[in-house]
PyMOL Python script that loads the backbone (N, CA, C, O; Angstrom):
from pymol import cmd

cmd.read_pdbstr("""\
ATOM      1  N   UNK A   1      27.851  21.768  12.710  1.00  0.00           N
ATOM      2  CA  UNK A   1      27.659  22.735  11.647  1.00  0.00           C
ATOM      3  C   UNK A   1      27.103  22.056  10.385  1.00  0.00           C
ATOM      4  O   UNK A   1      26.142  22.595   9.835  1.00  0.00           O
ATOM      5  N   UNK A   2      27.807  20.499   9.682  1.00  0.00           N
ATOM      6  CA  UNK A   2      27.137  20.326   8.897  1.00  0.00           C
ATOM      7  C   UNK A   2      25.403  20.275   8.882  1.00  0.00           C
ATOM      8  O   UNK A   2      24.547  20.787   8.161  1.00  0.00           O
ATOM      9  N   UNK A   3      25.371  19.055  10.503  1.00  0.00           N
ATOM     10  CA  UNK A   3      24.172  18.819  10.615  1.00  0.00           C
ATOM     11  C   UNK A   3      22.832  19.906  10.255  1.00  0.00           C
ATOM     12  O   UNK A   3      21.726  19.552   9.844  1.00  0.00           O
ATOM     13  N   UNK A   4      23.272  21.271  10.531  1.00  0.00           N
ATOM     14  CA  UNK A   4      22.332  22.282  10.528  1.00  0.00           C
ATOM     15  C   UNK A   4      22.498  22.472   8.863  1.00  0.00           C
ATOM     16  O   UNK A   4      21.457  22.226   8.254  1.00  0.00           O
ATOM     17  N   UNK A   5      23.359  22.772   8.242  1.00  0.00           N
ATOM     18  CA  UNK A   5      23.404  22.832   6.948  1.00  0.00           C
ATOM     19  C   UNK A   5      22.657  21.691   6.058  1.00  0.00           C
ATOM     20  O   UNK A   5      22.170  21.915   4.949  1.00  0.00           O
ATOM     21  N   UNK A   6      22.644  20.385   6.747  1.00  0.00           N
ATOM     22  CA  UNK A   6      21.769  19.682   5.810  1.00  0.00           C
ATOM     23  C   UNK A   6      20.551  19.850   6.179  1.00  0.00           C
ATOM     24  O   UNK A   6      19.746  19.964   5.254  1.00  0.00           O
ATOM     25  N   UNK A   7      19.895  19.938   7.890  1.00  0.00           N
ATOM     26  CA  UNK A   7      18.762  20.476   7.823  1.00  0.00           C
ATOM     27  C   UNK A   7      17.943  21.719   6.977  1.00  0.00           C
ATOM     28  O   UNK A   7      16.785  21.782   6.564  1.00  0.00           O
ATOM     29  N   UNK A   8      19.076  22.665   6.915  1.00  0.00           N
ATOM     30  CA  UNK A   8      18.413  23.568   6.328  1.00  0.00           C
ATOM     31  C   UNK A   8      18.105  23.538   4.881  1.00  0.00           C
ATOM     32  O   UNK A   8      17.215  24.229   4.387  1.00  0.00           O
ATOM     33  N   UNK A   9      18.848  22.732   4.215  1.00  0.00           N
ATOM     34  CA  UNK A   9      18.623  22.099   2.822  1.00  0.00           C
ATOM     35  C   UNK A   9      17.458  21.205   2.705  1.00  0.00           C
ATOM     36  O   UNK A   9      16.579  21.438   1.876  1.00  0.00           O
ATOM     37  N   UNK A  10      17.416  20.291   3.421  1.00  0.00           N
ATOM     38  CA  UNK A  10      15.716  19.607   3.222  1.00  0.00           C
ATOM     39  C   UNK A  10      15.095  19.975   3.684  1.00  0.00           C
ATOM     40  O   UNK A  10      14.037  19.349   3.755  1.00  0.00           O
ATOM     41  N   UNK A  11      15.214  21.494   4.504  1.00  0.00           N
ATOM     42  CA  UNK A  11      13.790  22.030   5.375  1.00  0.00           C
ATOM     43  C   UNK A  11      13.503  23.257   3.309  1.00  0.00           C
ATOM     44  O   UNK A  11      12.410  23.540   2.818  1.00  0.00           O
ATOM     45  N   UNK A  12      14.589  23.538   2.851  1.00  0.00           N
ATOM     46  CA  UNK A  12      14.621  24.637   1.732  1.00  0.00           C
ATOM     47  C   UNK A  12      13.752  23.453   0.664  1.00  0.00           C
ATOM     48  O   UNK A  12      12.649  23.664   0.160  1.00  0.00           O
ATOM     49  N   UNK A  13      14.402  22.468   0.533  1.00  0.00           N
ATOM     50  CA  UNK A  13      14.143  21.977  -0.610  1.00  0.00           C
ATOM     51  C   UNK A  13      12.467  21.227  -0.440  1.00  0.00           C
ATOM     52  O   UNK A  13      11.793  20.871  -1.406  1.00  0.00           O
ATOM     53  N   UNK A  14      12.087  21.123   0.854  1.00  0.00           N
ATOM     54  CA  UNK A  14      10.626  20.878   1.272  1.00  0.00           C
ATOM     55  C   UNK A  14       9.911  21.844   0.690  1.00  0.00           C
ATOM     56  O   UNK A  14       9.003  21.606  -0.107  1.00  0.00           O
ATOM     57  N   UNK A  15      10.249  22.944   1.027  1.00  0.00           N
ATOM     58  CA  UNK A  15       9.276  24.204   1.245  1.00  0.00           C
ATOM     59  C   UNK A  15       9.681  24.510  -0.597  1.00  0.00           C
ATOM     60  O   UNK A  15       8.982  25.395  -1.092  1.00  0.00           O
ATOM     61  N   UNK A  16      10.333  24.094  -1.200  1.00  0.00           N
ATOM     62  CA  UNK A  16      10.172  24.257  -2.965  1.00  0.00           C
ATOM     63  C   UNK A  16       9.575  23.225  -3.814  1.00  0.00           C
ATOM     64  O   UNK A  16       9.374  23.233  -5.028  1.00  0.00           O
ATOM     65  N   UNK A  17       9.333  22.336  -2.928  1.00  0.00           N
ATOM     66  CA  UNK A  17       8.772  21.138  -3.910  1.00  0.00           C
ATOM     67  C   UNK A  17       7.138  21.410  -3.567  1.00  0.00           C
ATOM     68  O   UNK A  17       6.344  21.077  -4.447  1.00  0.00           O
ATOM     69  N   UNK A  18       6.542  22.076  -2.169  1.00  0.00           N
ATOM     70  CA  UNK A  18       5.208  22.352  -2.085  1.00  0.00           C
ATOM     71  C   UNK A  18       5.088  23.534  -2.679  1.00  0.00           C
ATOM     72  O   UNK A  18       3.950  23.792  -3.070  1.00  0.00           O
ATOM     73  N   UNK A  19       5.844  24.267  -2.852  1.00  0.00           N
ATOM     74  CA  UNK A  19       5.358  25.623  -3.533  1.00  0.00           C
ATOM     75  C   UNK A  19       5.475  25.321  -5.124  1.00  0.00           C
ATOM     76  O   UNK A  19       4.721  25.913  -5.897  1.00  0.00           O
ATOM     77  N   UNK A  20       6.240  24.578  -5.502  1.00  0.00           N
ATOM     78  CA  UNK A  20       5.833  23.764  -6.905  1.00  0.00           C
ATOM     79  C   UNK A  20       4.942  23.341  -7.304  1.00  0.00           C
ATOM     80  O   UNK A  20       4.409  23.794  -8.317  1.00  0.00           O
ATOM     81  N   UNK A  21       4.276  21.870  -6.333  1.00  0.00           N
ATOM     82  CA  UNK A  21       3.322  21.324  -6.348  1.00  0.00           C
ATOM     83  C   UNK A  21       2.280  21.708  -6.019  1.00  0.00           C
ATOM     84  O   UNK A  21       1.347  20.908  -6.081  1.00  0.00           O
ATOM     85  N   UNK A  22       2.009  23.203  -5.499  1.00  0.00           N
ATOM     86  CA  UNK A  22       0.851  24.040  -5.796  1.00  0.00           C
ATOM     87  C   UNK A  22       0.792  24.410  -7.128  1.00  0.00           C
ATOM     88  O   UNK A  22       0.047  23.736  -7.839  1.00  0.00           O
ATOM     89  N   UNK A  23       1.521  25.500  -7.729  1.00  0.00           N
ATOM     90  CA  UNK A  23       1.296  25.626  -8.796  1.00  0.00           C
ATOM     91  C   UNK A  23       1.226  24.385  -9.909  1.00  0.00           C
ATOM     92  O   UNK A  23       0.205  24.331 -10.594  1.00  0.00           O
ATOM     93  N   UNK A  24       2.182  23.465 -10.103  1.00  0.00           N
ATOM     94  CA  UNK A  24       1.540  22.709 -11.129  1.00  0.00           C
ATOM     95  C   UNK A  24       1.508  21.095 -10.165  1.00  0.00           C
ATOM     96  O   UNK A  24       2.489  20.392  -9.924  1.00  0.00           O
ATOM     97  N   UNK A  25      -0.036  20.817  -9.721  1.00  0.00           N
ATOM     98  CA  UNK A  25      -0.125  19.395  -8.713  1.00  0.00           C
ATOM     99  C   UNK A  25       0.300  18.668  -9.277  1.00  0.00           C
ATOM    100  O   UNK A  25       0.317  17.692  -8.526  1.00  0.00           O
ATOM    101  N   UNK A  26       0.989  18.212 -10.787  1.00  0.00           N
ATOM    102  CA  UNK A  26       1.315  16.849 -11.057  1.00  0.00           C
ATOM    103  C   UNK A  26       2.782  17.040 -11.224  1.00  0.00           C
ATOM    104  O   UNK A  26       3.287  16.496 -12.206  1.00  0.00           O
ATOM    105  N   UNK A  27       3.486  17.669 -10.488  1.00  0.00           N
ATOM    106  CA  UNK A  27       4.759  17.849 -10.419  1.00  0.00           C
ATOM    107  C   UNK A  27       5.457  16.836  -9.774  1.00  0.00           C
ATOM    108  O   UNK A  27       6.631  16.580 -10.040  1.00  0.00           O
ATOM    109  N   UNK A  28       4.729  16.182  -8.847  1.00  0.00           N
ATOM    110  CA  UNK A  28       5.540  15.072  -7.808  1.00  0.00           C
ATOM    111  C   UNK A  28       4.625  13.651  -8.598  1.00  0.00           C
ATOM    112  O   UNK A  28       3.590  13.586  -9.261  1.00  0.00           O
ATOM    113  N   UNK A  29       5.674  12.600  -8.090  1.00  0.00           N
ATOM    114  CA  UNK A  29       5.579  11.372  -8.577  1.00  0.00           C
ATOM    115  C   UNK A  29       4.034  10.742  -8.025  1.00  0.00           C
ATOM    116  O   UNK A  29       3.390   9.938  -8.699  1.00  0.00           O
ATOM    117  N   UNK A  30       3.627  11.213  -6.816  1.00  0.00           N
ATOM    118  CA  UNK A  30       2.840  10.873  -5.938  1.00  0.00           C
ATOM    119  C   UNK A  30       1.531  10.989  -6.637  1.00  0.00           C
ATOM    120  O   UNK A  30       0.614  10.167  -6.658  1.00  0.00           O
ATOM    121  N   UNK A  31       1.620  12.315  -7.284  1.00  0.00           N
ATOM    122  CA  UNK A  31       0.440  13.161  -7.848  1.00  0.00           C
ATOM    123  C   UNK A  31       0.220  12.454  -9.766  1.00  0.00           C
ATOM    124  O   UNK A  31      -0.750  12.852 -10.411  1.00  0.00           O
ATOM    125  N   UNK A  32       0.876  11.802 -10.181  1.00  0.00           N
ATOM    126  CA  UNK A  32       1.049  11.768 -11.353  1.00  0.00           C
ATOM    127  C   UNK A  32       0.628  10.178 -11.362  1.00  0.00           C
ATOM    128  O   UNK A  32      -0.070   9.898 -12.336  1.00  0.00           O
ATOM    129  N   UNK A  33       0.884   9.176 -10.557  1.00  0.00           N
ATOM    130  CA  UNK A  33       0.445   8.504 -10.320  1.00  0.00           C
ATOM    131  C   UNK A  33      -0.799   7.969 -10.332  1.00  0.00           C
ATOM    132  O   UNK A  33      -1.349   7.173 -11.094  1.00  0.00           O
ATOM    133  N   UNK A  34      -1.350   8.879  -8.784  1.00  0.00           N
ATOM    134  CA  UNK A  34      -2.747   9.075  -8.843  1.00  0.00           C
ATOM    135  C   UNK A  34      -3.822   9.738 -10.046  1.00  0.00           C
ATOM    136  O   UNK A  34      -5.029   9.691 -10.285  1.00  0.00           O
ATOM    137  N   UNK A  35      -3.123  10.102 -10.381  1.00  0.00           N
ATOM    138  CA  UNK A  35      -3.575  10.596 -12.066  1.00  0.00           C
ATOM    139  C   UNK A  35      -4.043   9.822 -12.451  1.00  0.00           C
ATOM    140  O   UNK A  35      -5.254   9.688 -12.629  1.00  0.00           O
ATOM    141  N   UNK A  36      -2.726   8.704 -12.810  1.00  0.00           N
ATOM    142  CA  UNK A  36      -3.078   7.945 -14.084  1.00  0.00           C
ATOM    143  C   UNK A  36      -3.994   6.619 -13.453  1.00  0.00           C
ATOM    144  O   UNK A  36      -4.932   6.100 -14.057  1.00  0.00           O
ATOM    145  N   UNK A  37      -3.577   6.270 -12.323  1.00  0.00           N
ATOM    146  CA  UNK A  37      -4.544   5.263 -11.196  1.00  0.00           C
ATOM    147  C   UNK A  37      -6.152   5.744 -11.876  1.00  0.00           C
ATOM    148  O   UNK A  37      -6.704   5.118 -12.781  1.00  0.00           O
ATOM    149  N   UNK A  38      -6.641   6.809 -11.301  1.00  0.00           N
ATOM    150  CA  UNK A  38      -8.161   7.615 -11.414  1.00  0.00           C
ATOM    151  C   UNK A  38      -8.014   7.492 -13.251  1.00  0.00           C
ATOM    152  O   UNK A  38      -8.470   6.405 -13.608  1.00  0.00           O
ATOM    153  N   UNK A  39      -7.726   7.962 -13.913  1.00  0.00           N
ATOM    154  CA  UNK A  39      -8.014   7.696 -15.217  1.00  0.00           C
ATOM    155  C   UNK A  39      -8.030   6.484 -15.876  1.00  0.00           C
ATOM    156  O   UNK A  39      -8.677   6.304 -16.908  1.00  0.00           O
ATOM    157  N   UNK A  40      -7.119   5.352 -15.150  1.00  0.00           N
ATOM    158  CA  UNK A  40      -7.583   4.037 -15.735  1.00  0.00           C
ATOM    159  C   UNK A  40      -8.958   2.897 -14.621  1.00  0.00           C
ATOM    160  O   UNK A  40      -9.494   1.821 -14.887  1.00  0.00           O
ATOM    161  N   UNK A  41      -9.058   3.704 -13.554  1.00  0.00           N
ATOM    162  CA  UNK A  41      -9.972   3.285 -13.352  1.00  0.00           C
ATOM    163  C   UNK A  41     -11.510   3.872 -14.017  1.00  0.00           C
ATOM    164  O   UNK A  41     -12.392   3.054 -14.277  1.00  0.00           O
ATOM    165  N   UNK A  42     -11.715   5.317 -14.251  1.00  0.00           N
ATOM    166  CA  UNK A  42     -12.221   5.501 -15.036  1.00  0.00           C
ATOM    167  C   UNK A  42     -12.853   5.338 -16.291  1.00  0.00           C
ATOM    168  O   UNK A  42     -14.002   5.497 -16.701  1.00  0.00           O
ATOM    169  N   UNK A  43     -11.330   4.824 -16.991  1.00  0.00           N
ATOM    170  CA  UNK A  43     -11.791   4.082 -18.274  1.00  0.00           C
ATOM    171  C   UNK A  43     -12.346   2.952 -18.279  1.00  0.00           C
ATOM    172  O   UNK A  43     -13.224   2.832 -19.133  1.00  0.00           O
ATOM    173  N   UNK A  44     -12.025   1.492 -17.202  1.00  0.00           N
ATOM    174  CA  UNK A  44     -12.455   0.574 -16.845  1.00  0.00           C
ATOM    175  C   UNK A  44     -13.831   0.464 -16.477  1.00  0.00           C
ATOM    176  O   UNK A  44     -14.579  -0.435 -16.862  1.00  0.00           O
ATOM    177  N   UNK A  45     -14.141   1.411 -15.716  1.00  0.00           N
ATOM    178  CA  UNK A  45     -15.690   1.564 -15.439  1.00  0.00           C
ATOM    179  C   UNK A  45     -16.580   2.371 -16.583  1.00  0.00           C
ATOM    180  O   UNK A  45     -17.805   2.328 -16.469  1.00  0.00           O
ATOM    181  N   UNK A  46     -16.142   2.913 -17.397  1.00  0.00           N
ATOM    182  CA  UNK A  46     -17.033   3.654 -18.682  1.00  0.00           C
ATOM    183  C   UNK A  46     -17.165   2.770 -19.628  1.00  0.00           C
ATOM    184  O   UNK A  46     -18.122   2.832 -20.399  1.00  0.00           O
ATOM    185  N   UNK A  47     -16.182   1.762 -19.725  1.00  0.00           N
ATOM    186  CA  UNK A  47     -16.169   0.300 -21.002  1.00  0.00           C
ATOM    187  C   UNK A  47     -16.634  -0.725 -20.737  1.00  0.00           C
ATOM    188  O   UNK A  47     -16.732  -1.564 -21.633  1.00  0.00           O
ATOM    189  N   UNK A  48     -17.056  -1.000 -19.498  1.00  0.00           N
ATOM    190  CA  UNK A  48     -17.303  -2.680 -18.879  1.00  0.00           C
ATOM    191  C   UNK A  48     -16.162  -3.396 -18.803  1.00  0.00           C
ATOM    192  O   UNK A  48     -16.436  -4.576 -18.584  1.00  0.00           O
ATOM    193  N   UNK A  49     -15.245  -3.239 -18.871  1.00  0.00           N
ATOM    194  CA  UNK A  49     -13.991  -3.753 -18.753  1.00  0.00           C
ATOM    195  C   UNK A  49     -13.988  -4.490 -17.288  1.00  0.00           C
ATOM    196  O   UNK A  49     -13.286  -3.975 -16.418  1.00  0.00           O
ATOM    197  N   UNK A  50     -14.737  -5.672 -16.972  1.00  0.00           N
ATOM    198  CA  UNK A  50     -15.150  -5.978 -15.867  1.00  0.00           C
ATOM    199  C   UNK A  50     -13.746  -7.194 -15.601  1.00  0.00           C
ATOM    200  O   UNK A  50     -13.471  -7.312 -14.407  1.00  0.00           O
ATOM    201  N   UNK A  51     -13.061  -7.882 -16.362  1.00  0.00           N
ATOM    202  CA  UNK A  51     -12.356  -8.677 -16.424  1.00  0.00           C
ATOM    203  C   UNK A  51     -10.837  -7.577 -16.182  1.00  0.00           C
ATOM    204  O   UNK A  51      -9.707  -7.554 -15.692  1.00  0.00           O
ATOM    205  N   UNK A  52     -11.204  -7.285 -16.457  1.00  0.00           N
ATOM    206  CA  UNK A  52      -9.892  -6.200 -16.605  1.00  0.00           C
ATOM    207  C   UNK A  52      -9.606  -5.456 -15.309  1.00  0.00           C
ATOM    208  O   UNK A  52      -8.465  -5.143 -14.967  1.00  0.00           O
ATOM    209  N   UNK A  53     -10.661  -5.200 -14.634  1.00  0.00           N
ATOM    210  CA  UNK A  53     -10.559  -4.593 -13.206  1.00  0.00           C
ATOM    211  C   UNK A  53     -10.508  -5.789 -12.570  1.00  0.00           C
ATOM    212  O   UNK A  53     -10.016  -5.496 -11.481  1.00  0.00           O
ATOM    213  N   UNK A  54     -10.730  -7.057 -12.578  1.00  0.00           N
ATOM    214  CA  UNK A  54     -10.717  -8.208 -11.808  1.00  0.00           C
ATOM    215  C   UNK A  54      -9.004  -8.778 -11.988  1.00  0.00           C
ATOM    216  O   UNK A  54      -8.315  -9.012 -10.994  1.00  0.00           O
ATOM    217  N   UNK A  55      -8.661  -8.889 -12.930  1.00  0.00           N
ATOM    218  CA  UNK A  55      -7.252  -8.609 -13.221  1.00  0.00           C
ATOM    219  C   UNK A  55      -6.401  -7.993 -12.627  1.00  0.00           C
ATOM    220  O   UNK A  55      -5.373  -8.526 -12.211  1.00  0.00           O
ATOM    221  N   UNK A  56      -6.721  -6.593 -12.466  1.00  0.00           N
ATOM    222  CA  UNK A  56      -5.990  -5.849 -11.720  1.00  0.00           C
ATOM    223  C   UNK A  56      -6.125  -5.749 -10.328  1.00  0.00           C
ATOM    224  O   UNK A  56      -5.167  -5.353  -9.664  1.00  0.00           O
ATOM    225  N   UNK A  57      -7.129  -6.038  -9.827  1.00  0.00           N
ATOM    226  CA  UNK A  57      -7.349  -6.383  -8.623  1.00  0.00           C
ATOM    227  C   UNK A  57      -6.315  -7.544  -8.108  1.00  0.00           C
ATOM    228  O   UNK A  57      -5.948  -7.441  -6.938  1.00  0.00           O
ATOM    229  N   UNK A  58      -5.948  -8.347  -8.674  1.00  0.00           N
ATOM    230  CA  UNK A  58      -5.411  -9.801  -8.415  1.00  0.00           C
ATOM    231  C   UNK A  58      -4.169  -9.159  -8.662  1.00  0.00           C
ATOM    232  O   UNK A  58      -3.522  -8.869  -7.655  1.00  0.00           O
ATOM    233  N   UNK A  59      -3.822  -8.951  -9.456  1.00  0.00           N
ATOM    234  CA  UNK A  59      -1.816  -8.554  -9.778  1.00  0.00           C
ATOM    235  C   UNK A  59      -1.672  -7.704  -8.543  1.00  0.00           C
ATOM    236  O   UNK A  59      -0.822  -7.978  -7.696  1.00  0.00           O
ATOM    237  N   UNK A  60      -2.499  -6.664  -8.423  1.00  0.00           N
ATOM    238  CA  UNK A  60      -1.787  -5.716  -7.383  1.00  0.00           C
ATOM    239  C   UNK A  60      -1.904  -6.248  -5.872  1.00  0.00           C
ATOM    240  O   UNK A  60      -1.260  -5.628  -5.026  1.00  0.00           O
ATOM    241  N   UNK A  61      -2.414  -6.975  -5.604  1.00  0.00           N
ATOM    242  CA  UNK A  61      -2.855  -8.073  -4.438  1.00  0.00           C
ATOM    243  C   UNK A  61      -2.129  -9.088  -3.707  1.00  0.00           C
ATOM    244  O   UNK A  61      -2.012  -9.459  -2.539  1.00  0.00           O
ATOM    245  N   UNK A  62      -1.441  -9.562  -5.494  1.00  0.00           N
ATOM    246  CA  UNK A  62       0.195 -10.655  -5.469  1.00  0.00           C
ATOM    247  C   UNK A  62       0.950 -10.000  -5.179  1.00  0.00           C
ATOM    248  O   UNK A  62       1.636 -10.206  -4.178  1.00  0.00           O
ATOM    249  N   UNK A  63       1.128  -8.737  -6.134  1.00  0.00           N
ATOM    250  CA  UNK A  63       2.447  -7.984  -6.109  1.00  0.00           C
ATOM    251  C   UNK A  63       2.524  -7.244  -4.283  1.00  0.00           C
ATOM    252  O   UNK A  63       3.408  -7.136  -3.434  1.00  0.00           O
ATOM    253  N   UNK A  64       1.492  -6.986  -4.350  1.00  0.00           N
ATOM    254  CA  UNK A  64       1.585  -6.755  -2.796  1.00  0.00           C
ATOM    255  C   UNK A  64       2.123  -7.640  -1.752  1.00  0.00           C
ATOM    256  O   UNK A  64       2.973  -7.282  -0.936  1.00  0.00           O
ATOM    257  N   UNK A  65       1.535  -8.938  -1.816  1.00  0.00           N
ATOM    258  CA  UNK A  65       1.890 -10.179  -1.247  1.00  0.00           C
ATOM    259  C   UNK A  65       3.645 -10.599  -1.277  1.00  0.00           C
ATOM    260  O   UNK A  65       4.377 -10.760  -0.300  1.00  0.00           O
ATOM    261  N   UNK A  66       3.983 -10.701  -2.683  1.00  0.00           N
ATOM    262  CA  UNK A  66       5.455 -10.695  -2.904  1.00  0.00           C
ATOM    263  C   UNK A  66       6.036  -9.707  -2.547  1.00  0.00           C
ATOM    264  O   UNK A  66       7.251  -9.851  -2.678  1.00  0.00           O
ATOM    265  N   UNK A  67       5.792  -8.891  -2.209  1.00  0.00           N
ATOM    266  CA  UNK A  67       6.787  -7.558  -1.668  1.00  0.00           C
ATOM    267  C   UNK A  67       7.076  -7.744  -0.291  1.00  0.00           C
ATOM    268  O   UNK A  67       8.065  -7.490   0.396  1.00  0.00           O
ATOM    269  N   UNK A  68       5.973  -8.249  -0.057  1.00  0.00           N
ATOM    270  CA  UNK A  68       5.996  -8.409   2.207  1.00  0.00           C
ATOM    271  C   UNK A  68       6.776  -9.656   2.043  1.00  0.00           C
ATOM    272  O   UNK A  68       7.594 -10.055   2.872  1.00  0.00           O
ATOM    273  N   UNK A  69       6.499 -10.219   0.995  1.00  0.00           N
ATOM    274  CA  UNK A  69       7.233 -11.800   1.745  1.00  0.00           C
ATOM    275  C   UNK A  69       8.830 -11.505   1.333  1.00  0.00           C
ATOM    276  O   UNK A  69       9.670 -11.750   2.199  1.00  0.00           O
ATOM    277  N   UNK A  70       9.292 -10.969  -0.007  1.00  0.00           N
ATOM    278  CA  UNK A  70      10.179 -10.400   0.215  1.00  0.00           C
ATOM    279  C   UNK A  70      11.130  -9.649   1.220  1.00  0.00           C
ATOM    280  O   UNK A  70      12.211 -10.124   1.567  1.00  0.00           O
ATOM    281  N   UNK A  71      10.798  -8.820   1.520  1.00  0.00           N
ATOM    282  CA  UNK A  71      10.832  -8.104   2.641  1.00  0.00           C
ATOM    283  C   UNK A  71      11.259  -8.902   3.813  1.00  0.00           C
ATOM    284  O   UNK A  71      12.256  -8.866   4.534  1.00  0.00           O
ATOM    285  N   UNK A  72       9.999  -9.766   3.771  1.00  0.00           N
ATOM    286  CA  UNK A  72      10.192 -10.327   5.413  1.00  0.00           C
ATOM    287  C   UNK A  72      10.423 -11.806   4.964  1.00  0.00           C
ATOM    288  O   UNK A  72       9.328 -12.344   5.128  1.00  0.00           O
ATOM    289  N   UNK A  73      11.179 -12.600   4.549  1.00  0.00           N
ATOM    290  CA  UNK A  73      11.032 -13.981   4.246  1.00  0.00           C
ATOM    291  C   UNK A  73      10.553 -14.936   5.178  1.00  0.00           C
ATOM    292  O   UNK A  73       9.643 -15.703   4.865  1.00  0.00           O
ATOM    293  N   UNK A  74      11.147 -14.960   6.421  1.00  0.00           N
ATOM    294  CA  UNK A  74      11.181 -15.600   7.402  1.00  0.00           C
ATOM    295  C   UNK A  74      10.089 -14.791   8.945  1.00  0.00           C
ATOM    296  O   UNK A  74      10.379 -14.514  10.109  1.00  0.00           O
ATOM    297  N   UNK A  75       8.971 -14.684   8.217  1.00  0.00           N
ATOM    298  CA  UNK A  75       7.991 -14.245   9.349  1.00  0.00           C
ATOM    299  C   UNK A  75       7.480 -15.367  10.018  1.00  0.00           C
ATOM    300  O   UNK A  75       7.843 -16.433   9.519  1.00  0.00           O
ATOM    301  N   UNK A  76       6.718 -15.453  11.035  1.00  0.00           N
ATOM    302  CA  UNK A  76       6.168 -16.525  11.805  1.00  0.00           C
ATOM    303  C   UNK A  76       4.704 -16.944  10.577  1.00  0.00           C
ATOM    304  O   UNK A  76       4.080 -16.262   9.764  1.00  0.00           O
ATOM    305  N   UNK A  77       4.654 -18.021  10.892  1.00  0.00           N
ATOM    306  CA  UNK A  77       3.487 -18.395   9.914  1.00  0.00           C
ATOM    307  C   UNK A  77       3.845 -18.467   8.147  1.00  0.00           C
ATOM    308  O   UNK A  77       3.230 -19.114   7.299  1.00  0.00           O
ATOM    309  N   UNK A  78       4.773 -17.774   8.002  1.00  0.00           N
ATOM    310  CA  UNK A  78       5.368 -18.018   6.568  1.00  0.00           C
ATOM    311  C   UNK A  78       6.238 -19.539   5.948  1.00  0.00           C
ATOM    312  O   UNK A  78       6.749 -20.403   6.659  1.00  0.00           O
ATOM    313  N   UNK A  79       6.212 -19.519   5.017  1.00  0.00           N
ATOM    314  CA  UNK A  79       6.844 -20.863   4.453  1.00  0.00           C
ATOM    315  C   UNK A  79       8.635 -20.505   4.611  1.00  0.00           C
ATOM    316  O   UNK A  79       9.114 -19.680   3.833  1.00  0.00           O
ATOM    317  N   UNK A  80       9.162 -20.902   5.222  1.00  0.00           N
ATOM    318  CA  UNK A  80      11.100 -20.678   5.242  1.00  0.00           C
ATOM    319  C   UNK A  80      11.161 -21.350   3.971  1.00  0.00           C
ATOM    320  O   UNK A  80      10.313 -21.922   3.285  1.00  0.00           O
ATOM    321  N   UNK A  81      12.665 -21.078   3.814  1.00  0.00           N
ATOM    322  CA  UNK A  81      13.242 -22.741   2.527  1.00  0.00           C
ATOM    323  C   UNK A  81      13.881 -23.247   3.421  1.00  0.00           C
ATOM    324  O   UNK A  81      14.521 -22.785   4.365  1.00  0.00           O
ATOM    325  N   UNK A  82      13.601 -24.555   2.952  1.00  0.00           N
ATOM    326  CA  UNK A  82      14.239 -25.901   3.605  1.00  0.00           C
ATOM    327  C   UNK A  82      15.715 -25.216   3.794  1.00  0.00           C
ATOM    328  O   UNK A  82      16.147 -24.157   3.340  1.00  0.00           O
ATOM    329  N   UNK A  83      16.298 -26.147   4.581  1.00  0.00           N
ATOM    330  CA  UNK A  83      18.175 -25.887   5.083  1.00  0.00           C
ATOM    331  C   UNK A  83      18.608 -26.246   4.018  1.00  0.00           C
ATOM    332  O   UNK A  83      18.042 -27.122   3.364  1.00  0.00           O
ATOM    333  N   UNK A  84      19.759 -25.615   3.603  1.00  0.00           N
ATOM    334  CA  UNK A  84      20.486 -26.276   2.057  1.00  0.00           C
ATOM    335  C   UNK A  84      20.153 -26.155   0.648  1.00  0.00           C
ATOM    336  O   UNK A  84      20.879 -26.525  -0.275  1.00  0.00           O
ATOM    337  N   UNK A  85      18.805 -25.519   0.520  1.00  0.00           N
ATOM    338  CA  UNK A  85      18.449 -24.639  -0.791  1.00  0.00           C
ATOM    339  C   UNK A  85      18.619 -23.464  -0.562  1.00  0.00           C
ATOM    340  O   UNK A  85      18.421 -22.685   0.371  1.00  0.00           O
ATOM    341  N   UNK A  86      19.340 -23.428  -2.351  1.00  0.00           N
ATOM    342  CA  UNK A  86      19.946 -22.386  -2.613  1.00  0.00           C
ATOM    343  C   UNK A  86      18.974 -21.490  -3.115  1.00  0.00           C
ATOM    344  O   UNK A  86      18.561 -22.011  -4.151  1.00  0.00           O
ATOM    345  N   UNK A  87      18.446 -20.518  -2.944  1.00  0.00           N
ATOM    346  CA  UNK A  87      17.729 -19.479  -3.271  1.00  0.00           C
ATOM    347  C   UNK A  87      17.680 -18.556  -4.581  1.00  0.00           C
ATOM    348  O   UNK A  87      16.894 -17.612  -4.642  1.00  0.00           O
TER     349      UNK A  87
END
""", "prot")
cmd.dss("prot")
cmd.show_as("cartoon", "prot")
cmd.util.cbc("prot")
cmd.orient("prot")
């Protein structure tokens, strides 16, 4: 009985967050995002801001990089820490 009761709550609360995010699209995090993504790339390309997109290219590239290795510390081909350092 619960099980169906929580289904029916995230099947309700699905079907209100798209009927939201029709009427106003920057209602979800997803959408607001991409917003501001497209408007600062925008601005970057209308200014020459050529260093600045090269910049950002590189942070989001690392930050990408540090997230997987995070994630996964100990993948094949990755650097381990030695036995006995403390982390």
């Amino acid at each position: 009985m619960f099980t169906v009761a929580a289904f029916l709550l995230l099947a309700l609360d699905h079907v209100h967050v798209s009927l939201a995010s029709r009427r106003s699209p920057t209602i979800t995090s997803f959408a607001r995002n991409a917003q501001t993504r497209n408007s600062r790339v925008q601005n970057i390309r209308e200014h020459n801001h050529d260093i600045l997109a090269v910049q950002t290219l590189r942070n989001r590239t690392f930050g990408r990089e540090l997230s997987r290795l995070h994630r996964h510390p100990h993948r094949p081909g990755r650097l381990a820490p030695e036995p006995g350092l403390a982390l």
